[in-house]
Every structure is written in C-alpha cells, then in structure tokens.
C-alpha positions as CSV (number, residue, x, y, z in Angstrom):
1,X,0.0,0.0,0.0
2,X,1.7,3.4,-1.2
3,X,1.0,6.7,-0.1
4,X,-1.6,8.7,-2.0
5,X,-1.7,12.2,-2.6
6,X,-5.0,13.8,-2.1
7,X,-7.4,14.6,-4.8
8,X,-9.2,18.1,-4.5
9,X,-12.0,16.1,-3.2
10,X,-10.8,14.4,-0.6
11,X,-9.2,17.7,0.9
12,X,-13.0,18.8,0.5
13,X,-14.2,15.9,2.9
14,X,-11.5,17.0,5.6
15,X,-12.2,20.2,5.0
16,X,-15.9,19.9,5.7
17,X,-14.3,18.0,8.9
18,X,-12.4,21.1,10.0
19,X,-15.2,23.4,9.7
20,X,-13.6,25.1,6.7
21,X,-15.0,26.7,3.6
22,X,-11.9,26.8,1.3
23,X,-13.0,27.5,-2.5
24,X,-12.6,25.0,-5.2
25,X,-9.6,26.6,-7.0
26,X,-7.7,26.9,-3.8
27,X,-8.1,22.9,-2.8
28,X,-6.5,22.5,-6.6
29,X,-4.0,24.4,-5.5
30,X,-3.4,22.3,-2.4
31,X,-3.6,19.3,-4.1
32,X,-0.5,20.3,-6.0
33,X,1.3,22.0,-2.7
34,X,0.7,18.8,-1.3
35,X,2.7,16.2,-3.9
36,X,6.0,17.0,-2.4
37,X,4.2,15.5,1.2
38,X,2.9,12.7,-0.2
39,X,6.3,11.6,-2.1
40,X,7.8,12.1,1.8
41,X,5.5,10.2,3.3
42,X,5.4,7.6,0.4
43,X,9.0,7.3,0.4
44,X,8.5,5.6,4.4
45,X,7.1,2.6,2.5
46,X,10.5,1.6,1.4
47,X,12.0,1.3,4.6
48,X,11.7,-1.9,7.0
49,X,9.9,-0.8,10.4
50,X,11.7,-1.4,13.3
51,X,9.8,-4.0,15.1
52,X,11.3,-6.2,17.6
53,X,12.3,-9.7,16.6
54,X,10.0,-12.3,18.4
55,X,12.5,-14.5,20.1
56,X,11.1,-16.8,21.6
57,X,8.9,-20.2,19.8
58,X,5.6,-20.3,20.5
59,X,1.8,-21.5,18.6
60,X,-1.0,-19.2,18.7
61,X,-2.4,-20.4,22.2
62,X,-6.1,-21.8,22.2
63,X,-9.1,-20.5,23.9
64,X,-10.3,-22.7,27.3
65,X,-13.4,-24.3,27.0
66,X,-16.3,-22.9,29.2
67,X,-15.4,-25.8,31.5
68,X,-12.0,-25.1,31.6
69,X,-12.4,-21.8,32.4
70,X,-15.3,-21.4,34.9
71,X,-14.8,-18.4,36.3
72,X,-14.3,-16.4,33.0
73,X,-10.2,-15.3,33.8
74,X,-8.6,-16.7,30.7
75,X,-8.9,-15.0,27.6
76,X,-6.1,-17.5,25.7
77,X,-4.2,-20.3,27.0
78,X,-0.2,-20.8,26.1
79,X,2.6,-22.5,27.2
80,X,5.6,-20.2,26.0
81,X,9.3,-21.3,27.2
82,X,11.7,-19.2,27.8
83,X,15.2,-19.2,28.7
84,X,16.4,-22.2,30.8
85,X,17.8,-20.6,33.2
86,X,17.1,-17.2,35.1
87,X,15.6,-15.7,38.3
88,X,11.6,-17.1,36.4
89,X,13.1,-20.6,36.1
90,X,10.1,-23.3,36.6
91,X,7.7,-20.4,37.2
92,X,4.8,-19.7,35.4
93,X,3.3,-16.0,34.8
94,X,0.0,-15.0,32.9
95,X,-0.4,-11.5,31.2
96,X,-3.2,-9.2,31.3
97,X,-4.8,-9.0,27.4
98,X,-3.2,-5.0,27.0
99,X,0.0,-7.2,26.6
100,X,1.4,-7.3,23.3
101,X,2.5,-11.4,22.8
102,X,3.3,-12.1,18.7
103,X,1.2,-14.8,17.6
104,X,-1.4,-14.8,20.0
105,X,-4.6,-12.7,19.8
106,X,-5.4,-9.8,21.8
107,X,-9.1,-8.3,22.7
108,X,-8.4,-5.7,25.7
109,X,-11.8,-6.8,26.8
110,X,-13.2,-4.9,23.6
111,X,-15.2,-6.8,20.8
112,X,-14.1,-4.2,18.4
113,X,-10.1,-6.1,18.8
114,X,-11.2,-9.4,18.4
115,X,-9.0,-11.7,15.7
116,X,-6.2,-8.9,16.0
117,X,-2.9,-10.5,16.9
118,X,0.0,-8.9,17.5
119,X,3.6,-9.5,15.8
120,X,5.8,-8.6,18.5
121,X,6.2,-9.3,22.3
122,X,5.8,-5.7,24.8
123,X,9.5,-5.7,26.3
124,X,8.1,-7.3,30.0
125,X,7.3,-10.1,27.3
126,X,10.4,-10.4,26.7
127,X,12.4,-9.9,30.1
128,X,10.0,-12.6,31.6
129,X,10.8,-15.1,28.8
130,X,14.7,-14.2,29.4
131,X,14.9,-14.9,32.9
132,X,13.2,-18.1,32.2
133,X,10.0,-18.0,32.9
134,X,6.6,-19.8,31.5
135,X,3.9,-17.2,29.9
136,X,0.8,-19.4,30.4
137,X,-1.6,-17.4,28.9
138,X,-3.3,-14.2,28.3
139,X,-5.5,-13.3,31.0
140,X,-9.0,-11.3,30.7
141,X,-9.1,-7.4,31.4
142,X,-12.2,-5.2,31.4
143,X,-13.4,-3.3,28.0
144,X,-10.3,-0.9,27.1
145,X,-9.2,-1.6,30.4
146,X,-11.9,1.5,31.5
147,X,-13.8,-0.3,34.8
148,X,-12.9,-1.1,38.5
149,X,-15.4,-3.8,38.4
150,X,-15.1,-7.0,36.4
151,X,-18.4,-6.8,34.6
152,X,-17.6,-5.0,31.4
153,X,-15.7,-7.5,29.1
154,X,-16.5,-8.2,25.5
155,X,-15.9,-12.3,26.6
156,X,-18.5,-11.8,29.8
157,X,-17.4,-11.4,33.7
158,X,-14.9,-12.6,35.8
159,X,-15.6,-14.0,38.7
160,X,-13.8,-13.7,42.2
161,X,-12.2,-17.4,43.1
162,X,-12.7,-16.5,46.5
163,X,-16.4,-15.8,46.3
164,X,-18.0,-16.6,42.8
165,X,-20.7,-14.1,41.7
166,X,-18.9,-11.0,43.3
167,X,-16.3,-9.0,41.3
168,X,-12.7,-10.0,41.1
169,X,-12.3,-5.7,40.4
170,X,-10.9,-4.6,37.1
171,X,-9.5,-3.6,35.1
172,X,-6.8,-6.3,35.3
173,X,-9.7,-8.7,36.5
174,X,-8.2,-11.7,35.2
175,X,-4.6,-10.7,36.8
176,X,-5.4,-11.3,40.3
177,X,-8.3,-13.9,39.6
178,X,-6.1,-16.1,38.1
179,X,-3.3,-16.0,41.0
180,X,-5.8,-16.1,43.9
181,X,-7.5,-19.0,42.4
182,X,-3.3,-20.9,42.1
183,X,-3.6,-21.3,38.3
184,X,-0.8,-19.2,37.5
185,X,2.0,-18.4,40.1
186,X,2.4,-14.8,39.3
187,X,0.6,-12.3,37.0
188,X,1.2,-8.7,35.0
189,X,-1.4,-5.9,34.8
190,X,-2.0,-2.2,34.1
191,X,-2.7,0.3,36.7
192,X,-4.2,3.8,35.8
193,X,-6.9,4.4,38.5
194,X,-5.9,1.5,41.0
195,X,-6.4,-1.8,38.4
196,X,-3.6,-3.4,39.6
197,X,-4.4,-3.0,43.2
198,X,-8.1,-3.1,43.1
199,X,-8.5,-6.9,41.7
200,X,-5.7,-7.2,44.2
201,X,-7.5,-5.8,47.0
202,X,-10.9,-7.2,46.1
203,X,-9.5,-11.0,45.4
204,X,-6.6,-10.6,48.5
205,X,-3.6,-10.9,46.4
206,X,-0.6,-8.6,46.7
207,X,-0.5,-6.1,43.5
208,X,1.8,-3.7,42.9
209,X,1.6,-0.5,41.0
210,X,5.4,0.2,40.4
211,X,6.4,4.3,40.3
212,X,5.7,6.0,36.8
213,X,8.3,5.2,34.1
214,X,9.6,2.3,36.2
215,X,8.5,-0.8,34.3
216,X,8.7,-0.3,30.5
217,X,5.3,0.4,29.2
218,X,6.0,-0.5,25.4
219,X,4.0,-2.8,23.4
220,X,1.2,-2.5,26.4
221,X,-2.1,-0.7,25.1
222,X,-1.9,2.7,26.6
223,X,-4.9,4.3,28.5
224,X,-3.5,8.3,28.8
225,X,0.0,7.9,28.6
226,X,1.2,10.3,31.5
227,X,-0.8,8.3,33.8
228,X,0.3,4.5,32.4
229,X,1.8,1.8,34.5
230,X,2.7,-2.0,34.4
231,X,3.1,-3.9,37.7
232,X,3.6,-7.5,38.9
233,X,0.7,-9.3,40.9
234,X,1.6,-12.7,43.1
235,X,0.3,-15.0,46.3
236,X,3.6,-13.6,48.3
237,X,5.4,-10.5,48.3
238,X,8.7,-12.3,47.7
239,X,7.4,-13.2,44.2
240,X,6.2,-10.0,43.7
241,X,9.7,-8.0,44.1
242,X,11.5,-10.9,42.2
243,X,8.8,-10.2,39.5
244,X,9.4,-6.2,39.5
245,X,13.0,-7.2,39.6
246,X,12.7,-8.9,36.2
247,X,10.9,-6.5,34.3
248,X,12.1,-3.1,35.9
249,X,14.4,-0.7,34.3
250,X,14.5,1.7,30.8
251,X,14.4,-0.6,27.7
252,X,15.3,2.8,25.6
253,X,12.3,3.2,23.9
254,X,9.4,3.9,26.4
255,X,9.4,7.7,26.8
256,X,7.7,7.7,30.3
257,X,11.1,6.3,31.1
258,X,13.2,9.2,33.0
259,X,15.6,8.7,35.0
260,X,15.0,5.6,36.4
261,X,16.0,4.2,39.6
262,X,15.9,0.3,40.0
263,X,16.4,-1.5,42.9
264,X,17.2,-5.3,44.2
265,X,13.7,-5.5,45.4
266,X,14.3,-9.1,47.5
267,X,17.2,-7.3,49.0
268,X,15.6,-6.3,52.1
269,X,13.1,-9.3,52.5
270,X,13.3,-10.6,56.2
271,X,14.6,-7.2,57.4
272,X,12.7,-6.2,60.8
273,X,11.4,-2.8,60.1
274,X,11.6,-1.4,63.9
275,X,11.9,2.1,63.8
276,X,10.1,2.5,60.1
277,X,7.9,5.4,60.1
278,X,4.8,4.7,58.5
279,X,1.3,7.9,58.1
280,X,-1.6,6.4,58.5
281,X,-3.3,8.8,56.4
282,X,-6.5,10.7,57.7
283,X,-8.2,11.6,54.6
284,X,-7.9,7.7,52.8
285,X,-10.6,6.6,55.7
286,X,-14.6,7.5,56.4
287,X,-14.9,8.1,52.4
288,X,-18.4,8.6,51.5
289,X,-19.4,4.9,50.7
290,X,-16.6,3.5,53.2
291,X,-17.4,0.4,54.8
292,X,-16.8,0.1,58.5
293,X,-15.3,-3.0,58.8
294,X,-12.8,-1.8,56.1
295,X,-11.8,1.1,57.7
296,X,-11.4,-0.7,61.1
297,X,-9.4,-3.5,59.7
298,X,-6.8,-1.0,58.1
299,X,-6.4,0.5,61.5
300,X,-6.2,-2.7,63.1
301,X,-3.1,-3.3,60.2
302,X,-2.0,0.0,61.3
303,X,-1.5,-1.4,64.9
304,X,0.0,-4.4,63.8
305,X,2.6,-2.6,61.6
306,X,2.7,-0.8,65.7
307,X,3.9,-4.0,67.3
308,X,6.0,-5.5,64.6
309,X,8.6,-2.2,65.9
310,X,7.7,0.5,63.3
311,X,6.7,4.2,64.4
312,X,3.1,4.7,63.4
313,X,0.8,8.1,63.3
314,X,-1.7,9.6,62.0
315,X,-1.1,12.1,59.5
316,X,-3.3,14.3,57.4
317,X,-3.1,14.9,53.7
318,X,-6.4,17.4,52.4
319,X,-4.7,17.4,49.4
320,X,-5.9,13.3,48.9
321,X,-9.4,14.8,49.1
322,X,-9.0,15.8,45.7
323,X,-7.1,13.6,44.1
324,X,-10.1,12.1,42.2
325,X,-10.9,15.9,40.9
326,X,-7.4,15.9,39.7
327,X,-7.5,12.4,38.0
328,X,-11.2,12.6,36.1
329,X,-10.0,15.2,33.3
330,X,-6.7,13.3,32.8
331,X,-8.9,10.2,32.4
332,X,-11.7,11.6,30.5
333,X,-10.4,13.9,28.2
334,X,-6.9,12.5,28.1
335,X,-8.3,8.7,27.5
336,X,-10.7,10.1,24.7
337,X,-7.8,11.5,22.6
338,X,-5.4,8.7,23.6
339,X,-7.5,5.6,23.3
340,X,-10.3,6.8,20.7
341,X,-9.3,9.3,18.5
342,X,-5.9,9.2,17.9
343,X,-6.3,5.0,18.1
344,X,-4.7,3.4,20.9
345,X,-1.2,5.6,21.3
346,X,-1.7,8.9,21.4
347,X,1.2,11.4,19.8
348,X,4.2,13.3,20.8
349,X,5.9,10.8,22.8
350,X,8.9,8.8,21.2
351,X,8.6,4.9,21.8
352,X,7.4,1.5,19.5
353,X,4.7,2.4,17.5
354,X,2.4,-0.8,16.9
355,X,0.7,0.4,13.8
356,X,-1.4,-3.0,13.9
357,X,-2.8,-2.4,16.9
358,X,-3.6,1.1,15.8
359,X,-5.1,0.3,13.0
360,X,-7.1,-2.7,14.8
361,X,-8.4,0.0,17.3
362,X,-9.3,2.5,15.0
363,X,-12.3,0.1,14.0
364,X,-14.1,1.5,17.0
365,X,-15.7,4.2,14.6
366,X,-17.8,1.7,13.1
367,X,-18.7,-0.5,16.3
368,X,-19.2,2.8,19.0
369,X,-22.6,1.3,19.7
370,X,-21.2,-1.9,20.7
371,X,-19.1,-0.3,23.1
372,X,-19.3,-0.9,27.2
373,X,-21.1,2.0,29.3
374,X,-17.8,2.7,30.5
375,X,-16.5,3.8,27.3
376,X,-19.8,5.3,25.8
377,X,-20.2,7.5,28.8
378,X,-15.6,8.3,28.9
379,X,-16.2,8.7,25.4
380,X,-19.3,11.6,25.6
381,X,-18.1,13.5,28.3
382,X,-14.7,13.6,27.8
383,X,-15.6,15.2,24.0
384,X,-18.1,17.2,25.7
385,X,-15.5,18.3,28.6
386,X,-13.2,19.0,25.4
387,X,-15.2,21.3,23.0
388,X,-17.1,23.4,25.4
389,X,-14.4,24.0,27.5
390,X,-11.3,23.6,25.2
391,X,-9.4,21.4,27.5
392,X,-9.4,23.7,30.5
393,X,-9.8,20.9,32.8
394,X,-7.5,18.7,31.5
395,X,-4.5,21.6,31.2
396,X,-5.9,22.9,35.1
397,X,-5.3,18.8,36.4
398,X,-1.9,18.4,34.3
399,X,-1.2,21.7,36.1
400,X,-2.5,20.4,39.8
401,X,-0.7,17.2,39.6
402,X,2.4,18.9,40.7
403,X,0.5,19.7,43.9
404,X,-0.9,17.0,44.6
405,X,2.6,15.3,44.3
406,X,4.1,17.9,46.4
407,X,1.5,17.1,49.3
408,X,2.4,13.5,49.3
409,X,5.8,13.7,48.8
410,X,6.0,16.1,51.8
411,X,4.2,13.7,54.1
412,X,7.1,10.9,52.9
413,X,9.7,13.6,53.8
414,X,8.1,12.3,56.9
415,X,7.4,9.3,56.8
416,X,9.0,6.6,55.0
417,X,5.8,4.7,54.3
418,X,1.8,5.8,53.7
419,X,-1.0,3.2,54.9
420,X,-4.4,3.5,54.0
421,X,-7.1,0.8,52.9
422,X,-6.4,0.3,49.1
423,X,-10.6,0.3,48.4
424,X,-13.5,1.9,50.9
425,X,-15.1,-1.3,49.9
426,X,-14.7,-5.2,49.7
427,X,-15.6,-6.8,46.5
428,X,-20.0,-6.5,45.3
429,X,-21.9,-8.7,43.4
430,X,-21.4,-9.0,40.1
431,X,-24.3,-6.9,38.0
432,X,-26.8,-9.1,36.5
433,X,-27.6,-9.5,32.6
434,X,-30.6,-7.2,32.5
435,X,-28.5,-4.9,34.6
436,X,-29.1,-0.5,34.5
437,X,-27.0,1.2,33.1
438,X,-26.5,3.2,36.6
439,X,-25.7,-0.2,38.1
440,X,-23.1,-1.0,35.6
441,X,-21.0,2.4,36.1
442,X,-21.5,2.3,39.7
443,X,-19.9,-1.4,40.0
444,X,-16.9,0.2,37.8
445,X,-16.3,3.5,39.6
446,X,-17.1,3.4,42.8
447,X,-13.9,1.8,44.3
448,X,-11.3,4.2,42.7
449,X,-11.4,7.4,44.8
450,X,-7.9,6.1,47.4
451,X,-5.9,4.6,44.6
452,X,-6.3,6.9,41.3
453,X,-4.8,9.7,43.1
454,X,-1.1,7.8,43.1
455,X,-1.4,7.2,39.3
456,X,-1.7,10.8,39.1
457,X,1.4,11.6,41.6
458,X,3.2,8.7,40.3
459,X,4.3,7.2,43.5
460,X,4.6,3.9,44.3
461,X,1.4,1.7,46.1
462,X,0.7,-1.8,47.0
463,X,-1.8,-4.0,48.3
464,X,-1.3,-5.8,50.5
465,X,-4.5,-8.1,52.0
466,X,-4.7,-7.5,55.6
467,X,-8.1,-9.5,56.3
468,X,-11.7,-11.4,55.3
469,X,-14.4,-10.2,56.0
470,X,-18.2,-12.4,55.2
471,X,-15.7,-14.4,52.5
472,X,-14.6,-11.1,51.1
473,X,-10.7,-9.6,51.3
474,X,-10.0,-6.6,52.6
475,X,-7.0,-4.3,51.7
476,X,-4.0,-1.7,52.7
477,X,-2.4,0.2,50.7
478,X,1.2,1.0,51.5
479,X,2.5,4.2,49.6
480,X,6.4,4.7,49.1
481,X,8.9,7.4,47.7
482,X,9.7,7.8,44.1
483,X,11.9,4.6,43.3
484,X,11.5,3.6,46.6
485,X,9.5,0.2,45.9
486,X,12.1,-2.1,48.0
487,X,10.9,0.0,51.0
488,X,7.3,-1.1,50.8
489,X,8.3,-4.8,50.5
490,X,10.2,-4.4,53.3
491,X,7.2,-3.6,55.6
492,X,4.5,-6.1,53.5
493,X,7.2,-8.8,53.9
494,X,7.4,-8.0,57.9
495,X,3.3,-7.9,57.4
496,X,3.3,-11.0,55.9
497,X,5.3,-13.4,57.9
498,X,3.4,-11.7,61.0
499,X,0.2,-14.4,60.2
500,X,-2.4,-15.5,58.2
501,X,-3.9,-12.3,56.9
502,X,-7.3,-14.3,56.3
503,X,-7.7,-14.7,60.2
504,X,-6.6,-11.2,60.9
C-alpha cells in the first residue's frame, strides 16, 4: 500500500471536517502544494519498520473451553518457554490482554479487537521469557481496560475465586483472579486508577503499581499515557519483588522512562522494620461509601505494623481529598484523545509504535454502539469536557498534579511509608444481565477514589491483603517514595510473615 496524494476532493471531505470553507480553485492548488508530502510520506514505504524480533517459539495459544475456564479469567491459554535458566526458572506467569504477545490474539476486553494478533512481544514479554519464565496465557481485562469492576468485558465477567458471583475488580480482572484461584503463580497488569491493586484488593492478592516510568510500558495498550503503568501481581510479596526485579528498568524506547532508579527488590526481605515510620493517612478513611469494617481492619493493620517495631501516626493529607478531581479530566479527556481518536497511542511521545494495533483499534468508529457504558459515557463526556471548555480541565489537572505530588511527597519527607485501605469497599456482586446502566457504572467506579490519586502523583502503592471479611478480602495500601519500591516490600514482607492475613 503506497502513499496517495490527495485529490481536491478528498481535501473537500476533511475540510468539511475542520469546519472550513476553502473554494474550489484553492483545494486544486493544495492538491498540487501537497505532492511533495505525499512523495515524503510515500517514500517511508520503502524502509523496514523497526519492530522487535520475536524470540522466543511459540503457537497461537487456544481459547479454554467454558469448563476449563469457569470463572471467566482466561482469555487464551499458552505455554511459551523461555530461557532455561534465570531468576523465572520453573515459574509460570499470565499477562493481562493489554500485553502485546506475537502470535497470540489480543481483545483488551473490547469486541471491536477481536482476531487482531499482534507480531511482536511488549519488552516485559520479553524480560520474563529471558529470565526463564513460562507465559501461560493471556488473562482477561475489562473493556479498554476502563472499569474497577469486572463486569464490562467483551468475553463476559470474571468472577472472584474467593467468592464466585462477586467482582474480582478490574481492570486487570483476570490478573489477580487467576493468582488467587493458584492457576498461574504470578501475573502482570495495568494500573491507571488503582487496576492493579483493586483486583488485588478485592480478590486478596498482593498487587503492585510500580512508580511512573519504572516498568517499561511499550507494546502494552496505553490508557492516557502520562498516567500509564505495568506492575507484577503474586500470592507472596517475595514473588512480587523478584517479578518487579525482572521486568524493571529503561528498555530505551518507552518515553515515560526518565531517569530511572531500580532497585534489588528481595534485598531487604526478612529485614525487621523497627523504627520505620509509617502515616496512617486521615483523609484515605470514612470516604463517603466506606465500609466500617474496612476502615477498622486498616487500623487494626495500622497497629500491627505498631507492634512489629515500626513508628506509626496519623497524619493528614487534604490534598488526597482531591485527588479524584485531579484524575477525572486526565482520564476523561486524556483517554478520549489517547485511546479513541488518535487510536490506541496517542502522539508526541517517542517509543514503538504498533501500527497494527492502531489500526485494529481505530475500527471503533464503526462498532461505538457496541461499546461498554464505560467507554460510551468516557467517550461523551470527555468530547463534551473537550469542546465546550477547550481542555481547561484537563490543562488545570496536568497543572495540579504537581500539587498533589508535592502534598504527598512532603508527608514521605516524613514518613518513610503511607497506609491507608487500598478500596472503601470489599468486593459486590457481580451486575446481573438485565443490569441498568447506573448499576453498571456504579460497580466500575465506585472503588477508585484512594488509589487513582497515586497514578496521578506517580508514587509507588501496593496492596497488600490484611483481612476477610463475610468471605470477602480486605486491603491496605502501602505508599512509598519515588523509586522507593524495596521499602514497601520491606514492611509487606514483615506484614506478611506476621500471620495469616485471612484470620486477621
């Protein structure tokens, strides 16, 4: 397929696009202006694009049969070797579906992908398979990855392992459902409003959303890419830092990559952590749909983290309050132009380009009715937000993160730790087929308001499960410096080993 230039007739169309009213003699005149464009761009077709070799052998995977796969987690099975040797040796790690893996189809929970199939591996794909681990399959995520609830896939919900018919949380549903319920030992998912920890919390599996830029985001599909993250999920926190260990670090291509700090995350596993400050932070409890016996178990964590030798206080951060406010417009408006109109990836940012995908996704024009509420509603508000108010709100939030950041990070020139409970609430039931559409976006949003805020700031935040409640986990959420991930393993290590967190 070359490069065509435009006929005065097609700059007509995209002129009546615009809003422009050029004349027909001046569109002939752009049509000849624009010939020495179109040789430039036509000229690209005769150069390879620079798309990683896949590496590793592998078949296309298979889907699970219903029976196989009863509580809706996998999207495609796979048994991909890698290396035969390495810190992944013998283990065996499923991906969330945003993960490009060559050969193997991806849906991001969206009917519009489905039979798209990538032809490269995302670079964790690649760090997992060289320090010899097992990708086992491809794991089911919510539609475009846009719900906190596990309702709103194209392939139908995902149930929690530990109580079928209630929500494993989303977006990286399958992530944590498919490690709670032992049928992969550890698991990769996104996090842009708390989708790594909020399956985690909700299912009572440790999830952790690295710091921004940390883990390589290339060849992951992107959500808004200033708030984008990849982080490892696991049964123990020792295989959760020996995951992060794995697929940490700049892989020169990702641009969210600055100056990146990476640790040995298992370094300081076992360490006591007596005299580790750790703000319990005021404004993360009595939210307006907090449960009580969430909030109490947090404190009750709180206390524990007391007696295991760290110094622990209360500390308020008004800021949090509005860390939602801050997010929405970055969400809204930013995941419009990101995922929707400019078709998966967004602009101005070097990295990998997967024109595939791009083109796969920009078959949404055609299939917008089909879409989840999630997305209709993301989709209508963030174009409303957009023309009437000409991206105010999303400039005025770009702006505010820096404040919000600045609130937090001067409570962690504090403190070396932030607890709070990762949700307000433990995991509801699943919405039924016949289901309102108020239902359906209340089940996907109304968990977010504690963890969104640190995709925003970019800080570091874990879940670690800290009790059961009625068959349901509960969650904290342990909040670290910039690059300072090994410190929140310490304490969820020392957490850990201090008992069953299902009796707590």
């Amino acid at each position: 397929m070359k490069f065509k230039n435009p006929t005065a007739q097609d700059l007509r169309d995209v002129a009546d696009q615009l809003g422009m009213s050029p004349t027909d003699a001046y569109l002939e005149s752009v049509e000849q202006i624009a010939t020495h464009l179109s040789n430039a761009y036509a000229a690209l077709d005769n150069l390879a694009d620079p798309i990683p070799e896949v590496r590793y052998p592998r078949t296309g995977g298979r889907r699970p049969s219903a029976e196989e796969n009863p509580l809706g987690i996998w999207y495609m099975k796979t048994d991909i070797k890698g290396a035969e040797t390495g810190k992944l040796a013998g283990r065996t790690i499923a991906i969330k579906d945003t993960i490009c893996l060559a050969g193997v189809p991806m849906m991001n929970g969206a009917s519009v992908l489905e039979g798209y199939v990538p032809e490269f591996d995302a670079t964790v794909v690649n760090r997992i398979l060289d320090a010899g681990g097992t990708i086992t399959g491809k794991v089911v995520c919510e539609y475009y990855s846009v719900s906190g609830g596990s309702h709103t896939s194209a392939t139908g919900p995902v149930h929690n392992p530990r109580r079928p018919g209630y929500s494993a949380g989303g977006s990286s549903s399958g992530s944590a459902a498919v490690v709670a319920a032992g049928e992969a030992d550890m698991s990769l998912g996104g996090d842009q409003a708390g989708s790594v920890r909020i399956p985690s919390s909700y299912c009572g599996v440790y999830g952790m959303k690295p710091t921004y830029g940390l883990v390589p985001y290339t060849g992951i599909a992107a959500l808004e890419n200033s708030m984008d993250h990849c982080g490892p999920l696991s049964n123990t926190v020792a295989d959760n830092a020996l995951l992060l260990e794995v697929i940490a670090g700049p892989d020169g291509l990702d641009a969210r990559q600055r100056n990146v700090q990476v640790n040995d995350y298992s370094e300081k596993l076992g360490r006591d952590i007596k005299g580790l400050r750790i703000g319990v932070v005021k404004e993360g409890f009595g939210l307006d749909n907090s449960e009580a016996d969430v909030d109490a178990k947090v404190r009750e964590t709180a206390e524990r983290f007391r007696k295991l030798g760290a110094v622990v206080e209360e500390v308020s951060i008004p800021m949090h309050r509005y860390g939602f406010s801050i997010w929405a417009p970055i969400a809204h408006d930013g995941g419009l132009f990101t995922m929707l109109e400019s078709n998966g990836f967004g602009t101005g940012m070097e990295g990998l380009y997967p024109w595939s995908l791009m083109k796969a996704v920009a078959g949404w024009r055609s299939d917008g009715d089909n879409f989840a509420d999630t997305i209709k509603i993301m989709a209508l508000f963030g174009r409303y937000s957009m023309n009437r108010y000409q991206g105010r709100y999303y400039a005025k939030a770009q702006n505010l993160r820096r404040s919000l950041r600045a609130a937090y990070d001067d409570a962690l020139s504090r403190y070396d730790l932030l607890l709070m409970p990762t949700l307000p609430v433990k995991a509801t039931p699943l919405p039924g087929p016949d289901a309102t559409v108020e239902e359906i976006t209340a089940r996907s949003w109304e968990m977010i308001n504690n963890t969104c805020s640190f995709n925003v700031s970019g800080h570091p935040a874990m879940n670690i499960p800290c009790g059961m409640e009625d068959g349901r986990p509960i969650g904290a959420m342990l909040i670290g410096r910039h690059w300072q991930e090994a410190t929140i393993y310490q304490a969820a290590a020392a957490f850990e080993q201090s008992g069953d967190w299902k009796t707590f």
